[in-house]
C-alpha positions in Angstrom: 31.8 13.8 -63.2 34.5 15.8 -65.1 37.1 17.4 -62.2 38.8 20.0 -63.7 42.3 21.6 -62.3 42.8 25.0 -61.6 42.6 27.0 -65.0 47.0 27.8 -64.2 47.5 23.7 -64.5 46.8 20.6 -66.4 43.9 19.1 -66.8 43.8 16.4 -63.9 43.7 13.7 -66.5 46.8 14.7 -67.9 48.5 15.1 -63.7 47.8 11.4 -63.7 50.1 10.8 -66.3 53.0 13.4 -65.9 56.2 12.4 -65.2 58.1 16.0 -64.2 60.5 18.4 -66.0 63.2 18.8 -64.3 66.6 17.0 -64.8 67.6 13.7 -63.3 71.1 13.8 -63.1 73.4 10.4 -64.6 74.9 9.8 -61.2 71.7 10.2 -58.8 71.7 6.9 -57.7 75.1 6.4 -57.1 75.2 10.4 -55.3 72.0 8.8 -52.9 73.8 5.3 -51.9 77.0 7.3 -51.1 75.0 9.7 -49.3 73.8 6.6 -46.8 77.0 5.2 -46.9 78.2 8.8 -45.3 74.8 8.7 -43.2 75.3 5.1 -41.8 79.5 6.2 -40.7 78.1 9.0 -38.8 78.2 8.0 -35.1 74.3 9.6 -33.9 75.5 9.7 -30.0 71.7 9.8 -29.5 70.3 11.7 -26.2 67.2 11.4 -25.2 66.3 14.4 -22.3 63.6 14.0 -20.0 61.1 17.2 -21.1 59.3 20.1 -19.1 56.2 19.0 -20.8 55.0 15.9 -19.2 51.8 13.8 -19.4 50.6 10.7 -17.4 50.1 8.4 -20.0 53.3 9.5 -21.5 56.9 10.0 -21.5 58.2 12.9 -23.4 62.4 13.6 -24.3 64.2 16.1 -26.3 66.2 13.6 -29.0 69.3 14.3 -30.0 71.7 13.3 -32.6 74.7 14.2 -34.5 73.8 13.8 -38.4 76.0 14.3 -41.5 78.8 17.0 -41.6 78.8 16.9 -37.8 75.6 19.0 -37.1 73.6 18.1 -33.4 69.7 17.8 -34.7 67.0 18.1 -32.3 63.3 16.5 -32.7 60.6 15.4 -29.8 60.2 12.1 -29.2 57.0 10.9 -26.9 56.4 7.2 -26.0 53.4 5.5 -24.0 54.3 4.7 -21.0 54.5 0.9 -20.1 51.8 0.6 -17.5 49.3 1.9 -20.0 50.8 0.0 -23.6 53.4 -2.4 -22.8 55.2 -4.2 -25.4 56.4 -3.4 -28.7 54.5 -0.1 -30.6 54.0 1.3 -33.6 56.1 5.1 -34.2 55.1 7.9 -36.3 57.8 10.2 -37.7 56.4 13.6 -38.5 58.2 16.5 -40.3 57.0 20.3 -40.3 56.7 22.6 -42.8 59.4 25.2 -44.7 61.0 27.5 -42.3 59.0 26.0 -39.5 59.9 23.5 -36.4 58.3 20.4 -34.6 55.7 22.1 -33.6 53.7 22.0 -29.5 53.8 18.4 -27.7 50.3 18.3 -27.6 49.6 18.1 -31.3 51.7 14.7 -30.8 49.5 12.7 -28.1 46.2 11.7 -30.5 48.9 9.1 -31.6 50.1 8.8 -28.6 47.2 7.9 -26.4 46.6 5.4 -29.4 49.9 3.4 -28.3 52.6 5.4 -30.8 55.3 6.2 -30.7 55.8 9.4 -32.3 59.3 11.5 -33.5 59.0 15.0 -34.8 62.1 16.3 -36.6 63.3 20.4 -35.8 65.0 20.7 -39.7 68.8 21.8 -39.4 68.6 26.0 -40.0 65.1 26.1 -39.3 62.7 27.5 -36.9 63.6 24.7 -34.3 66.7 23.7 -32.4 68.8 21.6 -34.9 71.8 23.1 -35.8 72.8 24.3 -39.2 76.6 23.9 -39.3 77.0 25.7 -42.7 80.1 25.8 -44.9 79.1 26.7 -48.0 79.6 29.3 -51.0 77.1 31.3 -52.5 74.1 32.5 -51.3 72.3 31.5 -48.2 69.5 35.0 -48.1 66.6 33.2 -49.3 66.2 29.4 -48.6 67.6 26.6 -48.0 66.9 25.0 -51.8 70.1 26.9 -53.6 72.2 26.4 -50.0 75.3 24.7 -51.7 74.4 25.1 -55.1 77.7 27.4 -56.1 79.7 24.5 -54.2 81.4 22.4 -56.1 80.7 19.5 -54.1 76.9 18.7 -54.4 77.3 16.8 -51.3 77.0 20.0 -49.8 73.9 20.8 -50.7 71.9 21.7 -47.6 69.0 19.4 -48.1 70.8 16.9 -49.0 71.8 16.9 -45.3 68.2 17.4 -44.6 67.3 14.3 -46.4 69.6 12.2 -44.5 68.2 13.6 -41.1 65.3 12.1 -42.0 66.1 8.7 -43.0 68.5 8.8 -40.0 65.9 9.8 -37.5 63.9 6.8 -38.7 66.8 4.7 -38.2 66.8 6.0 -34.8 63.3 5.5 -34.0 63.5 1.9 -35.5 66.2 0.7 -33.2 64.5 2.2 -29.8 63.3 -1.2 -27.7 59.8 0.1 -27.9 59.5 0.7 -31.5 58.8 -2.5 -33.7 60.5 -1.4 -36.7 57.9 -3.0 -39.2 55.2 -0.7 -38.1 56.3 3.0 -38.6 54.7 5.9 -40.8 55.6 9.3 -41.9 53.7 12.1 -42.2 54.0 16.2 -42.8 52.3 19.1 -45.2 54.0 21.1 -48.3 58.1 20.4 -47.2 57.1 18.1 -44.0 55.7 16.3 -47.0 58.3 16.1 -49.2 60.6 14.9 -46.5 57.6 12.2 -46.1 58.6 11.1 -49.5 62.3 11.8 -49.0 62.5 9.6 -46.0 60.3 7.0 -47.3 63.0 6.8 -49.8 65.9 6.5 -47.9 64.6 4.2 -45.7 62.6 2.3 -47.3 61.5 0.1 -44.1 59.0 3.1 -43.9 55.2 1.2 -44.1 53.3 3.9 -44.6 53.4 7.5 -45.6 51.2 10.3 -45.5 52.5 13.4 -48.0 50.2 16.6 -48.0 50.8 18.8 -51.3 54.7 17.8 -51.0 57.2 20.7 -51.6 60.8 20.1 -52.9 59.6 18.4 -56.4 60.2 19.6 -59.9 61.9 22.6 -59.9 62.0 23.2 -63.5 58.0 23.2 -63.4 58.3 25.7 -60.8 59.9 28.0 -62.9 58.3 27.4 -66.4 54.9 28.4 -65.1 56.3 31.2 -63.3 55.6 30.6 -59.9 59.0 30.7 -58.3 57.3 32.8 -55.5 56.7 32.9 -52.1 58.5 29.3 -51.0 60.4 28.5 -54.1 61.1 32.8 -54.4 64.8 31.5 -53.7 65.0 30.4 -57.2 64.2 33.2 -59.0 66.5 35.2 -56.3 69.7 33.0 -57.4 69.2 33.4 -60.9 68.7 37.1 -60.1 72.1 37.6 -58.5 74.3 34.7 -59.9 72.8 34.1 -63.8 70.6 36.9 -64.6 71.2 35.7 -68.4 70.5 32.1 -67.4 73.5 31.2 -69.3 74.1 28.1 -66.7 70.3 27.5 -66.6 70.4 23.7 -67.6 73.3 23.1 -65.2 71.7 24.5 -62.3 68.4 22.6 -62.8 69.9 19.5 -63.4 72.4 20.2 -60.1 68.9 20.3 -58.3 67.9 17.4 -59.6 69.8 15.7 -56.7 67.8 17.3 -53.8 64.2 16.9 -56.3 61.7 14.2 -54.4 60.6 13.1 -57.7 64.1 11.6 -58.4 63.6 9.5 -55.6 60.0 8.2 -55.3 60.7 5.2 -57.1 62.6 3.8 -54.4 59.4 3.8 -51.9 58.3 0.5 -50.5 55.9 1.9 -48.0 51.9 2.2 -48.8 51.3 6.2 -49.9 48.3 8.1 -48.8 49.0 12.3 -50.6 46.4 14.9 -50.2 46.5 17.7 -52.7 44.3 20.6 -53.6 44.0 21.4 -57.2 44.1 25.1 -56.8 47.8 25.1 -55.3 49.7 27.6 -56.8 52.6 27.3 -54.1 53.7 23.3 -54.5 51.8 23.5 -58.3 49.6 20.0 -58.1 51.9 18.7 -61.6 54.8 18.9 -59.5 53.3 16.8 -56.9 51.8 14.5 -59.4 55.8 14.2 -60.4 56.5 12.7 -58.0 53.1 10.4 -56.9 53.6 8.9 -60.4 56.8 7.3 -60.0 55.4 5.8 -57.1 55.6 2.1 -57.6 54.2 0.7 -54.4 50.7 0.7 -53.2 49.4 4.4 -53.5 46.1 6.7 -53.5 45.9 10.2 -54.2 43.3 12.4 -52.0 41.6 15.1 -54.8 40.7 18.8 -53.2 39.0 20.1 -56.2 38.6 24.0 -54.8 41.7 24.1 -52.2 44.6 25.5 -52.4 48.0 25.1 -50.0 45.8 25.5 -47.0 44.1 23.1 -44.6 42.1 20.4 -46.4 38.9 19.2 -44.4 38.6 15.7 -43.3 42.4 14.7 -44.7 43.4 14.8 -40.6 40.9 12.2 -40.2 42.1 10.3 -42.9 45.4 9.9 -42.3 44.5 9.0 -38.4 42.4 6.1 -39.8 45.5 5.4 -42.4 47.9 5.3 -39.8 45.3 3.0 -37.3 46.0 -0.4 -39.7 49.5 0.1 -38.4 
């Protein structure tokens, strides 16, 4: 059986094999261990505050910490109570998609009532309660992607931060007494799973990781097949306003390069389970094949021949059972 990709992409033969477009800047390794070196200074003055939303066989808290340039971040945080799990559990981190927040508690409690622990991160300047603390040049009308890219400094780019509120919520989650560090996943669809990869990255303690068509990967692509639209619109909005004669074109690609997931996949230890439909035309499958090939760990890819960026039926399931062998 031949599966062809969408007639806008390569052949899926040739996704298997294609290791992205856009540019990896010289000093991205040294611009990522800095970035944890700033991460791992920060002092999280973590807060945990009882919810409204309460359950018998579980304890839910607002979480609160301070991440990177001083900004208070906000994510739910449920654990089984004792009575019902007691000892050391498994934790699931799980991030949401663009523009979006954590989501309702009770998506959270399938884990839960399993024994997990589970963490669900509100992205700073979002639709949740993290706080964006802002600072930067340029402009900030369409997205969050080109937030920081007329800064000087590309430690200010936003998701940059967002990146490190990842890998810091993990660290979080890792050092609660009920969490056994050894046993944690992360999960999230289109830019939750981007930041799946992200923070698999950046914390590599991460076992397992659950990606669904991940967003924030191979910009360049993006724009070559002219589909900087709908989430990635921002991109074709900066050149718009700040290089409508794309005379700064390399630069600015390879200034993205630093906040591109593909750039850091290699650095995953953590077993990968990614869903993708082959008909995306919103995270393009070769950009999300961009990054799943630099994987070097144990990885899978889930093929949706005829789906798009939508729901794909069953994947759910899978990653319940996927997350279970924690």
């Amino acid at each position: 059986i031949i599966v062809m990709a969408a007639l806008f992409e390569k052949p899926l033969e040739e996704l298997k094999q294609y290791m992205g477009t856009n540019p990896r800047p010289e000093d991205f390794d040294n611009y990522w261990d800095r970035a944890l070196s700033e991460m791992n200074s920060v002092n999280s003055e973590i807060e945990l505050v009882p919810a409204k939303f309460q359950v018998h066989f579980a304890e839910c808290f607002d979480l609160y910490f301070t991440g990177v340039k001083g900004a208070r971040i906000h994510a739910k945080y449920i654990r089984p109570r004792n009575k019902q799990y007691p000892g050391k559990h498994p934790a699931i981190l799980q991030f949401h998609g663009y523009s979006g927040n954590c989501g309702d508690w009770q998506s959270k409690l399938g884990y839960v009532a399993a024994g997990f622990c589970v963490a669900a991160l509100d992205c700073r300047g979002q639709g949740g309660l993290s706080e964006d603390t802002g600072g930067v040049k340029g402009n900030t009308y369409k997205g969050q992607i080109i937030r920081g890219l007329d800064d000087p400094d590309p430690d200010n780019l936003l998701f940059r931060q967002i990146f490190l509120d990842t890998a810091q919520l993990a660290k979080i989650v890792m050092s609660f007494p009920e969490v056994d560090e050894t046993r944690v996943g992360a999960m999230g669809g289109s830019q939750g799973g981007g930041l799946t990869i992200a923070c698999g990255a950046l914390e590599p303690r991460i076992k397992k990781l659950a990606p669904l068509f991940p967003f924030l990967s191979d910009y360049k692509r993006v724009w070559d097949m002219d589909l900087a639209k709908g989430a990635y619109e921002e991109l074709n909005m900066y050149f718009r306003l700040f290089d409508p004669r794309h005379e700064r074109e390399t630069e600015v690609f390879t200034k993205l390069g630093y906040i591109d997931i593909q750039n850091l996949a290699g650095r995953i230890n953590g077993e990968v389970m990614m869903g993708t439909g082959l008909q995306d035309t919103i995270c393009p499958p070769s950009t999300q094949f961009a990054a799943y090939n630099k994987i070097k760990s144990k990885k899978r890819v889930v093929i949706y021949p005829d789906f798009g960026h939508e729901g794909l039926p069953g994947f759910d399931d899978m990653v319940y059972s996927f997350m279970m062998e924690l």
